[in-house]
DSSP file (Angstrom, degrees, kcal/mol; ACC not computed):
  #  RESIDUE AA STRUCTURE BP1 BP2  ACC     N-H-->O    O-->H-N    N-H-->O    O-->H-N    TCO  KAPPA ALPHA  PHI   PSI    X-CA   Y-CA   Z-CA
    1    1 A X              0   0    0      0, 0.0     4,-0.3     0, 0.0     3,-0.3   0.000 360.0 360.0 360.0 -33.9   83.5  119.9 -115.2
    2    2 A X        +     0   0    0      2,-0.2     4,-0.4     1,-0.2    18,-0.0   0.399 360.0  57.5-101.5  10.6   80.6  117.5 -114.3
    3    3 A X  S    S+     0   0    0      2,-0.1     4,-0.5     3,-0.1    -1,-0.2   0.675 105.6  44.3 -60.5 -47.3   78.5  119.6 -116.5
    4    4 A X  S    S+     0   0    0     -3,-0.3    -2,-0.2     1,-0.1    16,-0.1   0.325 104.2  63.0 -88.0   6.7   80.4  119.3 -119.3
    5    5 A X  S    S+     0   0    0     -4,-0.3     6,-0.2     5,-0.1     5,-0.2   0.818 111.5  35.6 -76.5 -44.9   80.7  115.8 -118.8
    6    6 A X  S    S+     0   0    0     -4,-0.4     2,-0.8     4,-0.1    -2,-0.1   0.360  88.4 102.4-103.9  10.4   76.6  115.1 -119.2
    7    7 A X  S >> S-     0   0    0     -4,-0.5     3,-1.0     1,-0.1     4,-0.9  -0.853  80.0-128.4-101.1 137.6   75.7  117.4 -121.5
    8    8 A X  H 3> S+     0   0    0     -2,-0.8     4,-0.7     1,-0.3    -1,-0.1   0.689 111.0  61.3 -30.7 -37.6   75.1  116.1 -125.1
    9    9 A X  H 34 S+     0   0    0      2,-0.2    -1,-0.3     1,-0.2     4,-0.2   0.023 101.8  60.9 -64.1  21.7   77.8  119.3 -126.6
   10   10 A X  H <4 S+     0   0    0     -3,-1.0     6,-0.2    -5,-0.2    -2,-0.2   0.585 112.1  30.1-121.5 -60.7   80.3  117.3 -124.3
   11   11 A X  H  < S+     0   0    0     -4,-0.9    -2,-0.2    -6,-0.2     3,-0.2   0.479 117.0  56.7 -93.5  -1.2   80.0  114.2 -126.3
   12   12 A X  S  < S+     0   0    0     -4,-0.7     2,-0.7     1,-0.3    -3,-0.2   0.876 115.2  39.6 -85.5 -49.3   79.2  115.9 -129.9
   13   13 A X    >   -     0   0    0     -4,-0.2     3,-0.5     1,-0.1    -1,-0.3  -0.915  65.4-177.4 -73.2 110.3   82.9  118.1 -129.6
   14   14 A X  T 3   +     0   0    0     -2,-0.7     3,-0.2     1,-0.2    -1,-0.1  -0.355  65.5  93.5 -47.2  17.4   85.3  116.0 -128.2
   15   15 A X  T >  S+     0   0    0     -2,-0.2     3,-1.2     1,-0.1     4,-0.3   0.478  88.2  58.4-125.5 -38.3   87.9  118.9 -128.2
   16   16 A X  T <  S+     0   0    0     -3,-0.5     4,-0.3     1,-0.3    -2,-0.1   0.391  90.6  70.2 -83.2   4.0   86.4  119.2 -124.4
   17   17 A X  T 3  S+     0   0    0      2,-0.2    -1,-0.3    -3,-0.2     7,-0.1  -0.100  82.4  78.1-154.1   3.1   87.4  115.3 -123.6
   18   18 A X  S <  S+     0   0    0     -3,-1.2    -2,-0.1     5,-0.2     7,-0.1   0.798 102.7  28.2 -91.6 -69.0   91.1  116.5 -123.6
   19   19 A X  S    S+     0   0    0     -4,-0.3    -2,-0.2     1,-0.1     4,-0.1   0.506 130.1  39.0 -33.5 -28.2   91.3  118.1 -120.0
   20   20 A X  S    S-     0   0    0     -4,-0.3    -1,-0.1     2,-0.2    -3,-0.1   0.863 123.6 -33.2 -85.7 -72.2   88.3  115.8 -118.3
   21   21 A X  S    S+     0   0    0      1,-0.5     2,-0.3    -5,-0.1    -4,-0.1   0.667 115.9  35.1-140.1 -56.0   88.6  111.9 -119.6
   22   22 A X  S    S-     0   0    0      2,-0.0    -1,-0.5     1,-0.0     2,-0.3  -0.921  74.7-140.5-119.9 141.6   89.7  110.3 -122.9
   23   23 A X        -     0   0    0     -2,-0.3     2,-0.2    -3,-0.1    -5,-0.2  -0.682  16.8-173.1-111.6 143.2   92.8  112.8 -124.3
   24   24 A X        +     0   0    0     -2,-0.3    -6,-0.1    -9,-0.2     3,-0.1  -0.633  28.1 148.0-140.7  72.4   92.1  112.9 -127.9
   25   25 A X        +     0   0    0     -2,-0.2     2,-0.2     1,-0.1    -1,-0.1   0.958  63.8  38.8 -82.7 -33.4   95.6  115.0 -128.5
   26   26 A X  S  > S-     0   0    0     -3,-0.1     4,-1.9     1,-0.1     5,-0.1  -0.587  89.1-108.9-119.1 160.8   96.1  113.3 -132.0
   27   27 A X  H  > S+     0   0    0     -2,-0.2     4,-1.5     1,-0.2     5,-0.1   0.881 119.1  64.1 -48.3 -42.2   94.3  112.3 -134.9
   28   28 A X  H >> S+     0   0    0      2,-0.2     4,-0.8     1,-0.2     3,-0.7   0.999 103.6  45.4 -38.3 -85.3   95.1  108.7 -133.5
   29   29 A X  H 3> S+     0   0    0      1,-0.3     4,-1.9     2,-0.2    -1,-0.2   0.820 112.6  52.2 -30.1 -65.3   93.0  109.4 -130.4
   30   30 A X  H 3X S+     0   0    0     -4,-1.9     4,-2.4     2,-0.2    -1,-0.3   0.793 112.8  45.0 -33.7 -47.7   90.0  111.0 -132.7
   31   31 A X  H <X S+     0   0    0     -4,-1.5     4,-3.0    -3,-0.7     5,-0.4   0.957 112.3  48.5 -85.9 -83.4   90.1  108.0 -134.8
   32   32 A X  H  X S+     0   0    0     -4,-0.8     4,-3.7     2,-0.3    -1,-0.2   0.844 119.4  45.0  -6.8 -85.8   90.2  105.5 -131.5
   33   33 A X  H >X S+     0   0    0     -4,-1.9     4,-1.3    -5,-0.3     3,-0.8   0.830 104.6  61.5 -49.6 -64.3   87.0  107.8 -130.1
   34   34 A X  H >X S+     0   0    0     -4,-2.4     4,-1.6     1,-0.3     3,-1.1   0.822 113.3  31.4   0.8 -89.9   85.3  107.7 -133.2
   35   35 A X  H 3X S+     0   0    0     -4,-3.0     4,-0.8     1,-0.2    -1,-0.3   0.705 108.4  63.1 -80.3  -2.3   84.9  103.8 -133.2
   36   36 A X  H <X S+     0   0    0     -4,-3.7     4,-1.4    -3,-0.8    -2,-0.2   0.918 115.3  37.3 -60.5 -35.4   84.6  103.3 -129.8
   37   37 A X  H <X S+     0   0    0     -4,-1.3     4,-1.3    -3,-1.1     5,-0.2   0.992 119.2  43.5 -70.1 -71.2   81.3  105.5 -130.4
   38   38 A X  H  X S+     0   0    0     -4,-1.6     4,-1.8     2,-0.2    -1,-0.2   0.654 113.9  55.4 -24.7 -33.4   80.3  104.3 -133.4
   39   39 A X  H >X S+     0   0    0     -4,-0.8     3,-5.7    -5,-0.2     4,-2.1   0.853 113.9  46.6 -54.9 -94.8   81.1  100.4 -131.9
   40   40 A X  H 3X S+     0   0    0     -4,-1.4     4,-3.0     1,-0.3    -2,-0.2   0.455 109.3  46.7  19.5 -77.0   79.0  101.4 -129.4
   41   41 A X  H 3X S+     0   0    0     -4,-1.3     4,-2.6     1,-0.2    -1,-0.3   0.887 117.0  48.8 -49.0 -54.5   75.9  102.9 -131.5
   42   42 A X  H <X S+     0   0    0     -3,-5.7     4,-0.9    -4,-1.8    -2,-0.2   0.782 110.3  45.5 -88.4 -26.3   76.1   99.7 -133.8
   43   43 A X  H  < S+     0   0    0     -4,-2.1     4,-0.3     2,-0.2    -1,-0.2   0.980 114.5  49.0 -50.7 -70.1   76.1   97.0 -131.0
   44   44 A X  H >< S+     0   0    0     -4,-3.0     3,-2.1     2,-0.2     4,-0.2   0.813 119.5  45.6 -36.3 -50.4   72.8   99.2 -128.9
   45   45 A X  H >< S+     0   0    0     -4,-2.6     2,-1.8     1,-0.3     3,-0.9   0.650 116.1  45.6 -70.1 -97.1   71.1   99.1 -133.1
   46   46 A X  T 3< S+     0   0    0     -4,-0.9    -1,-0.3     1,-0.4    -2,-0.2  -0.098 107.5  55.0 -90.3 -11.2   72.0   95.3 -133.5
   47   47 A X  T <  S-     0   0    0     -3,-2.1    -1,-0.4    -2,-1.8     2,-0.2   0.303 108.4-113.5-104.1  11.8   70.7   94.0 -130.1
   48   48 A X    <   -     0   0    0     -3,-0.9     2,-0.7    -4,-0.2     3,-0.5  -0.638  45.7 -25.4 120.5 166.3   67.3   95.3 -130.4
   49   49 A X  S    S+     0   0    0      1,-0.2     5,-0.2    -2,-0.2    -4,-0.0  -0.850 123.7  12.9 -92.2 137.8   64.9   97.4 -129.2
   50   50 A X  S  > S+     0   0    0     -2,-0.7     4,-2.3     3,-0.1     3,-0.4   0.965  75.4 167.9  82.5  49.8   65.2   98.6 -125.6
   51   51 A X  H  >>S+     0   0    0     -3,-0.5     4,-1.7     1,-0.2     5,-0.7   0.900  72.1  43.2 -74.7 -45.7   68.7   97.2 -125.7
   52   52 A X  I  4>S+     0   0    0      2,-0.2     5,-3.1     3,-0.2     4,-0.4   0.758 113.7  47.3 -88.9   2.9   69.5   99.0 -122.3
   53   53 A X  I  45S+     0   0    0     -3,-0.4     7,-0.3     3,-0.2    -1,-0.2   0.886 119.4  43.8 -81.0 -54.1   66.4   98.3 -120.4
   54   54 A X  I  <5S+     0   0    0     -4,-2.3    -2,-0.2    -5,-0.2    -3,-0.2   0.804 133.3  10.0 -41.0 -53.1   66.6   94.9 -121.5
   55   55 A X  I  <5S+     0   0    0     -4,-1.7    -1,-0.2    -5,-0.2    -3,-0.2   0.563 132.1  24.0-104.2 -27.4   70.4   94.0 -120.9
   56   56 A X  I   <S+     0   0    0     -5,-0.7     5,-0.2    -4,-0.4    -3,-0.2   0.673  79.4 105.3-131.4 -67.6   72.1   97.0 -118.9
   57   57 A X    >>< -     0   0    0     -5,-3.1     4,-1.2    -6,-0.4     3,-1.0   0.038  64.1-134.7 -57.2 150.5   70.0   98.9 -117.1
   58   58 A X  T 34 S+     0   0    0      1,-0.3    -1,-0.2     2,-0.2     4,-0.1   0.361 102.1  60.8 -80.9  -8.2   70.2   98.2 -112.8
   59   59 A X  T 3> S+     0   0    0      3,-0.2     4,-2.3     2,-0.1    -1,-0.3   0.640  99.1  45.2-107.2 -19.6   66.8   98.1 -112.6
   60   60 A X  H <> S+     0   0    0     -3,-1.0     4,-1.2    -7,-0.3    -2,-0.2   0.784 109.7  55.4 -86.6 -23.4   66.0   95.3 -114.7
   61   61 A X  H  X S+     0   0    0     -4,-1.2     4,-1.5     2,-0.2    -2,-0.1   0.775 117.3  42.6 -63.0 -25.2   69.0   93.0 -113.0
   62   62 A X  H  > S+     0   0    0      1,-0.2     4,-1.5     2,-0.1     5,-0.3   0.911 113.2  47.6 -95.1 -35.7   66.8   94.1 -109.5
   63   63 A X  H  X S+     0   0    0     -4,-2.3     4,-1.1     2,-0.2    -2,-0.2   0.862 117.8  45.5 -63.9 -21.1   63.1   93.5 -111.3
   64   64 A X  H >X S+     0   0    0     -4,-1.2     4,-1.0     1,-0.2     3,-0.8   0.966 120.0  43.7 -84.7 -70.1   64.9   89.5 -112.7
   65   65 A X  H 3X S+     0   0    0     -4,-1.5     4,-0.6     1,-0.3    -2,-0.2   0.397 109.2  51.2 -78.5   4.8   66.3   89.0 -109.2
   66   66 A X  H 3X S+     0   0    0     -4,-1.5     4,-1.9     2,-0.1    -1,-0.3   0.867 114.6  52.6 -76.3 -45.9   63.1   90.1 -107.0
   67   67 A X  H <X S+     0   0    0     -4,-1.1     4,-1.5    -3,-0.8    -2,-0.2   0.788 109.6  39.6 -64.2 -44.5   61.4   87.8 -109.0
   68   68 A X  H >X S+     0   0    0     -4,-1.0     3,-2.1     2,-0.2     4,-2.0   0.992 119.9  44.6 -71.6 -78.5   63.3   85.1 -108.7
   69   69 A X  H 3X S+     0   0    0     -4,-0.6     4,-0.8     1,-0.3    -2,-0.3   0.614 110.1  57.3  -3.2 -48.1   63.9   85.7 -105.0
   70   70 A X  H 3<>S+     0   0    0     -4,-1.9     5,-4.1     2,-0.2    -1,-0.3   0.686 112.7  47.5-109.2 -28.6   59.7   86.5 -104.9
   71   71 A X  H X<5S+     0   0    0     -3,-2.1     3,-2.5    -4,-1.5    -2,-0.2   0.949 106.3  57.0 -61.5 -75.1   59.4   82.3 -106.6
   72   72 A X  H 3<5S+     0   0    0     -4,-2.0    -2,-0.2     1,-0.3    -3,-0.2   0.818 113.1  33.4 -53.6 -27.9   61.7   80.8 -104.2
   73   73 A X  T 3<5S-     0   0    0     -4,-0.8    -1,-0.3    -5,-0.3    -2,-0.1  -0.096 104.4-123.3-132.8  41.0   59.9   81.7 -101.1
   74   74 A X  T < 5 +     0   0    0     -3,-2.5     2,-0.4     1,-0.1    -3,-0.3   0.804  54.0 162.5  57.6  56.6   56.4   81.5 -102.7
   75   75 A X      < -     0   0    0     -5,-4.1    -2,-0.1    62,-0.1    -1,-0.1  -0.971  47.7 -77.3-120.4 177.6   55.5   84.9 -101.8
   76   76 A X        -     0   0    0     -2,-0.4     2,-0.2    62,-0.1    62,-0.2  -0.232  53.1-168.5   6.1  93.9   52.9   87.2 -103.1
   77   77 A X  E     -A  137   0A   0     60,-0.9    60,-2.0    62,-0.2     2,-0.8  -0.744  28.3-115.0-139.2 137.8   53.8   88.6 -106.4
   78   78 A X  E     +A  136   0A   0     -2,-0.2     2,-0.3    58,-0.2    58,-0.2  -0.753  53.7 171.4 -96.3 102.4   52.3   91.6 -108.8
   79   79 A X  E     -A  135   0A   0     56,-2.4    56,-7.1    -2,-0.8     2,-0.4  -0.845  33.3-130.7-121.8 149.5   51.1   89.6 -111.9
   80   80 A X  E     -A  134   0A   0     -2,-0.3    65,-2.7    54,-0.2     2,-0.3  -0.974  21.8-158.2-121.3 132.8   49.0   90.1 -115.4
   81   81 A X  E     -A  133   0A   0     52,-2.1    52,-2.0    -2,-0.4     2,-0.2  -0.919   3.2-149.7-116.8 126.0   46.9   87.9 -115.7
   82   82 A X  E     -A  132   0A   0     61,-0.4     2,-0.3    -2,-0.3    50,-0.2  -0.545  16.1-173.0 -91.5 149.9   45.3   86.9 -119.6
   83   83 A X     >  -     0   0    0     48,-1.2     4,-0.7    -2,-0.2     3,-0.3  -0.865  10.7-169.9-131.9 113.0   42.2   85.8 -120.4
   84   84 A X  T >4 S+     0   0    0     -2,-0.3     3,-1.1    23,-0.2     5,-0.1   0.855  84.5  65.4 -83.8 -40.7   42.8   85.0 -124.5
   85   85 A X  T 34 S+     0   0    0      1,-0.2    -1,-0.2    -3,-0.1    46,-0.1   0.723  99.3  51.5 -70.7 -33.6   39.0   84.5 -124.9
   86   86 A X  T 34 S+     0   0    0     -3,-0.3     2,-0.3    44,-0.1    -1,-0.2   0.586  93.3 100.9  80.9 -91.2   38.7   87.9 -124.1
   87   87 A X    <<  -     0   0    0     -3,-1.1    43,-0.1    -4,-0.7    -3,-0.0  -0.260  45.4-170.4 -51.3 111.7   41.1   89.1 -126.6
   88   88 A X        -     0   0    0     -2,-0.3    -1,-0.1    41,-0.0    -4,-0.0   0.587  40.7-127.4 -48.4 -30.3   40.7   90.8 -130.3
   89   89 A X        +     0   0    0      1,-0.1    15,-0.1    -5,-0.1    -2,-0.1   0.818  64.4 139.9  80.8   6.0   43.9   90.7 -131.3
   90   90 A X        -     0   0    0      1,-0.1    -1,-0.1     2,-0.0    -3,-0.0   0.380  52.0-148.3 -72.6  13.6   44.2   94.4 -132.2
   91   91 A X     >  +     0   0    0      1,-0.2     4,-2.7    13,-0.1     5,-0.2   0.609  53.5 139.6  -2.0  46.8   47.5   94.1 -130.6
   92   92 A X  H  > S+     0   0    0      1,-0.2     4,-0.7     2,-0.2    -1,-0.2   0.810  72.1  71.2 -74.5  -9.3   47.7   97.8 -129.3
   93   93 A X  H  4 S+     0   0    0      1,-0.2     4,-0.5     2,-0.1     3,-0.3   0.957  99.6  38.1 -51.1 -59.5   49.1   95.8 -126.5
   94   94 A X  H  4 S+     0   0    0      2,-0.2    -2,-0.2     1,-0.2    -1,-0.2   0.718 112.8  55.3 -32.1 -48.8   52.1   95.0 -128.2
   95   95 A X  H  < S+     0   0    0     -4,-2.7    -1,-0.2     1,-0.2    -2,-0.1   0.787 110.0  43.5 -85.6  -8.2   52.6   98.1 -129.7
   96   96 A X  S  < S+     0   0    0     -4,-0.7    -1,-0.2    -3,-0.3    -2,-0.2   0.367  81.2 123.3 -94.9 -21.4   52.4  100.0 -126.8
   97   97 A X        -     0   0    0     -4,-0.5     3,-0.2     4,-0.3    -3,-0.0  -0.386  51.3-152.0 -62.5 132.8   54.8   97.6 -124.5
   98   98 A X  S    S+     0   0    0      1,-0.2    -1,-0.1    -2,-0.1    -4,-0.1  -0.041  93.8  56.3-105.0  20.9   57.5   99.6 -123.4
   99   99 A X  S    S-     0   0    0      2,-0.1    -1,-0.2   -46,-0.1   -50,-0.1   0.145 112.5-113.4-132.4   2.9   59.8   96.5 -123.1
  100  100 A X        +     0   0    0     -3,-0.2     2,-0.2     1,-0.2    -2,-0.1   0.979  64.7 151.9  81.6  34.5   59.3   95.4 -127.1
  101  101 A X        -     0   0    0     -7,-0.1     2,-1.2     1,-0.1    -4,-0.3  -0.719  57.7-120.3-112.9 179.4   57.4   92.2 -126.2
  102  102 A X    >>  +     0   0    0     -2,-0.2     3,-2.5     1,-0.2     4,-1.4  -0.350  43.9 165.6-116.0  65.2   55.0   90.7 -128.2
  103  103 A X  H 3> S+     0   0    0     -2,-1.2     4,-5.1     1,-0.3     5,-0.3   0.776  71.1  56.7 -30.0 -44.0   52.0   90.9 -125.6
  104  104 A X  H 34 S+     0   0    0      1,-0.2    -1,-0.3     2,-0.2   -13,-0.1   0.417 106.4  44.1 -59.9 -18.0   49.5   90.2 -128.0
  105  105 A X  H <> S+     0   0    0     -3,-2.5     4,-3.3     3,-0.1    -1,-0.2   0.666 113.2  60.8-120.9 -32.1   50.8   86.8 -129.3
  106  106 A X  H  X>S+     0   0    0     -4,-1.4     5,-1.8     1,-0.3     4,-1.8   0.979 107.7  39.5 -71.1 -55.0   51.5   86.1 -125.3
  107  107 A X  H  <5S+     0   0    0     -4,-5.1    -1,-0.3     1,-0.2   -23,-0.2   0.916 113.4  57.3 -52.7 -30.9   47.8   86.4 -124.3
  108  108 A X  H  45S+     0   0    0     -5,-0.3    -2,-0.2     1,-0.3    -1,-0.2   0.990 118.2  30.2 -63.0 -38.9   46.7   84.5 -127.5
  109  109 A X  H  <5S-     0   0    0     -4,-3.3    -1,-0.3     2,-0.1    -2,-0.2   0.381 106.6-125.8-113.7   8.2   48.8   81.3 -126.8
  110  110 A X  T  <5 +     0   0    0     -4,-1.8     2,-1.0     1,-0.2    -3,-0.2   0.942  64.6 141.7  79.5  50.0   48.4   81.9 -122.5
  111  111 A X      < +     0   0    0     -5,-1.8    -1,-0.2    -6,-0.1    32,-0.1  -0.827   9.9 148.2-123.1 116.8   52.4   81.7 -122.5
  112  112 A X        +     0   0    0     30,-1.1     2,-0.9    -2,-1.0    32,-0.2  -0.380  12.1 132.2-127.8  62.3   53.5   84.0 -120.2
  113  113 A X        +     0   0    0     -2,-0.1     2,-0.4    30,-0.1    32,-0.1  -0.604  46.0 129.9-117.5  69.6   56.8   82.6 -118.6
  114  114 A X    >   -     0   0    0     -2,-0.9     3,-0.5    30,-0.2    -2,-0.0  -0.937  43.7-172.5-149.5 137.6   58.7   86.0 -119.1
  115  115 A X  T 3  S+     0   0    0     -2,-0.4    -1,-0.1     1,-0.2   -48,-0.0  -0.165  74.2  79.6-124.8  62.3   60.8   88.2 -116.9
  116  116 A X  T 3   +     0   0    0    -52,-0.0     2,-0.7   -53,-0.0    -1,-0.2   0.356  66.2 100.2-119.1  -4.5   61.3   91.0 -119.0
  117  117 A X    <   -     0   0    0     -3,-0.5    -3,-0.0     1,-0.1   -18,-0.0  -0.697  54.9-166.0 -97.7 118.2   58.1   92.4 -118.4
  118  118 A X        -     0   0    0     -2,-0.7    -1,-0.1     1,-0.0    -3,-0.0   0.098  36.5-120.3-109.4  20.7   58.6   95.1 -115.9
  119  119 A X        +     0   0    0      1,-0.1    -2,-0.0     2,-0.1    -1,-0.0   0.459  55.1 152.2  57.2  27.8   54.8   95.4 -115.0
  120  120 A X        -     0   0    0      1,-0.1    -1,-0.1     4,-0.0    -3,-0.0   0.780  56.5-119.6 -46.9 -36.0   54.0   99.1 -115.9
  121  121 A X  S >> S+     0   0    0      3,-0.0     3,-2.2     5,-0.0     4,-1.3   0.011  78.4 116.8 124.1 -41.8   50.6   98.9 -116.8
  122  122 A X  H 3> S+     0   0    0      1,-0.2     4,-0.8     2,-0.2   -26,-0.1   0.757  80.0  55.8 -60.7 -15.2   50.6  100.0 -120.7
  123  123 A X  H 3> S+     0   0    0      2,-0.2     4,-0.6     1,-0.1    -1,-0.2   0.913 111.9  42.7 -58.6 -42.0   49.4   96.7 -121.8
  124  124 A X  H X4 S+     0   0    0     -3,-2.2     3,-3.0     1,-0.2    -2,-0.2   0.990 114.5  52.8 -68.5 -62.6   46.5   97.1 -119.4
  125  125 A X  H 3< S+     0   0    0     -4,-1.3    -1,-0.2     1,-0.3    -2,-0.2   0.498 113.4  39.0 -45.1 -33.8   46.0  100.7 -120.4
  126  126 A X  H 3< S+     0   0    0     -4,-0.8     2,-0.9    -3,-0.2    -1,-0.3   0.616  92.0  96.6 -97.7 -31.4   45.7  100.2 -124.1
  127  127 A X    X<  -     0   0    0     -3,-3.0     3,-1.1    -4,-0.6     5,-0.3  -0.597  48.9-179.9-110.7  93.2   43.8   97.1 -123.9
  128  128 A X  T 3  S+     0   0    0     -2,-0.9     2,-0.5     1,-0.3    -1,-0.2   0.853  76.2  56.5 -63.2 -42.6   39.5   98.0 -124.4
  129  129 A X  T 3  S-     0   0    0      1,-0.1    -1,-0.3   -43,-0.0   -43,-0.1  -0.170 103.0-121.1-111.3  42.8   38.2   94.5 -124.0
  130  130 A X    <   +     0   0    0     -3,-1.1    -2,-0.1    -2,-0.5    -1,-0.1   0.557  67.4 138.6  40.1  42.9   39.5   93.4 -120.7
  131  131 A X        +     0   0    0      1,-0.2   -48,-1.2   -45,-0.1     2,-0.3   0.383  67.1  67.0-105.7   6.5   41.3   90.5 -122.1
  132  132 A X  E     +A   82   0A   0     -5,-0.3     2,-0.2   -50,-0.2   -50,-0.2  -0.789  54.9 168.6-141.1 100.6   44.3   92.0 -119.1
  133  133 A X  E     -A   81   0A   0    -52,-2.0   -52,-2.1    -2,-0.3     2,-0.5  -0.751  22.6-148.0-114.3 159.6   44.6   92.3 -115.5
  134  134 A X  E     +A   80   0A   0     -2,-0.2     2,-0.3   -54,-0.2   -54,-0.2  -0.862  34.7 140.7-123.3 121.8   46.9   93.0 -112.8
  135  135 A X  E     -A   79   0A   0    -56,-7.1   -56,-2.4    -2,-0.5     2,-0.4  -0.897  49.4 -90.1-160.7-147.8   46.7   91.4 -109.4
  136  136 A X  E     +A   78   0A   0     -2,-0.3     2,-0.2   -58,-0.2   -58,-0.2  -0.811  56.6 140.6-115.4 139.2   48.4   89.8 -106.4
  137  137 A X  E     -A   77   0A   0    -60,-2.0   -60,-0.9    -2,-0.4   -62,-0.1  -0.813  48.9-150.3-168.6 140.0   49.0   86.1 -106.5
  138  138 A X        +     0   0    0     -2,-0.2     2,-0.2   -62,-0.2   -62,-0.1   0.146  61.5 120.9-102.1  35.1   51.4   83.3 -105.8
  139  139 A X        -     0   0    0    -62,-0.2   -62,-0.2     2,-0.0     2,-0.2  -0.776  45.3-170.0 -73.4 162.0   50.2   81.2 -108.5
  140  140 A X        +     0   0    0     -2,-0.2     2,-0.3   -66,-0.0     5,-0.1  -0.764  38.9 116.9-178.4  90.7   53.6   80.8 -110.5
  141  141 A X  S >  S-     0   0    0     -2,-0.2     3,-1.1     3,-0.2   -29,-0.1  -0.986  73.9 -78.2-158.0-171.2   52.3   79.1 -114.1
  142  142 A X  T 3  S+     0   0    0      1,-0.3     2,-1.4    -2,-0.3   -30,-1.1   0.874 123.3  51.9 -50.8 -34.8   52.1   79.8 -117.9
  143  143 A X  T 3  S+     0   0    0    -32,-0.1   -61,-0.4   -62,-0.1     2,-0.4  -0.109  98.8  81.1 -99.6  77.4   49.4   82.0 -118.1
  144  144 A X    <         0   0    0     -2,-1.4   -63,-0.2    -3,-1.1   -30,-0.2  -0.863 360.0 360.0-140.5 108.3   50.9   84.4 -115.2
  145  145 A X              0   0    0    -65,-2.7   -64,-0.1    -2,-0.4   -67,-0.1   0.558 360.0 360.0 -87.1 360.0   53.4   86.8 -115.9
């Protein structure tokens, strides 16, 4: 059963979904599954990109609340750090951010007050003219992620 629950042929035929979880005996039911998926689909497109790192996923609710937690009691914290002068502006930073943020724009105008940034690295990785570094600090101001 818990096979056919989490493979992708589980959740294109629904036929399989009468014996496990949602009984789809009648057209009524299809209909019912049908725009619950479709709801679904059209919300995830309408909220964005990275809708479920941003908003859902358990690991961004623990990266917002270390952070917060890591602020109150001043301690030692994994920050990028900008230097805009630095910066070109080819924004392979951006385009490369695996949370959709607009790195590029961030560094230029040293506003960095954002906890969606989940400190991977690809900004750094992307970024030829050293305008982006990662280190330890309790500094807590704008240009600090």
């Amino acid at each position: 059963m818990t096979s056919s629950i989490i493979s992708p042929y589980f959740f294109v035929v629904p036929y399989h979904m009468q014996n496990t979880r949602i009984s789809i005996s009648s057209v009524h039911d299809v209909i019912r599954y049908y725009i619950i998926t479709i709801s679904i689909i059209l919300i995830t497109i309408a909220a964005g990109k990275r809708t479920w790192c941003r908003y859902i996923c358990p690991m961004y609710i623990f990266n917002y609340v270390g952070i917060k937690i890591g602020r109150f009691f001043k301690l030692p914290t994994l920050k990028i750090v900008s230097e805009s002068d630095k910066c070109t502006q080819c924004r392979k930073c951006t385009d490369h951010c695996l949370m959709g943020l607009d790195v590029a724009n961030m560094v230029k105008n040293n506003k960095w007050n954002t906890n969606e940034c989940i400190k991977c690295g690809e900004c750094l990785n992307q970024c030829k003219c050293d305008a982006l570094k990662i280190k330890w600090t309790k500094q807590v101001s704008n240009k600090v992620i």
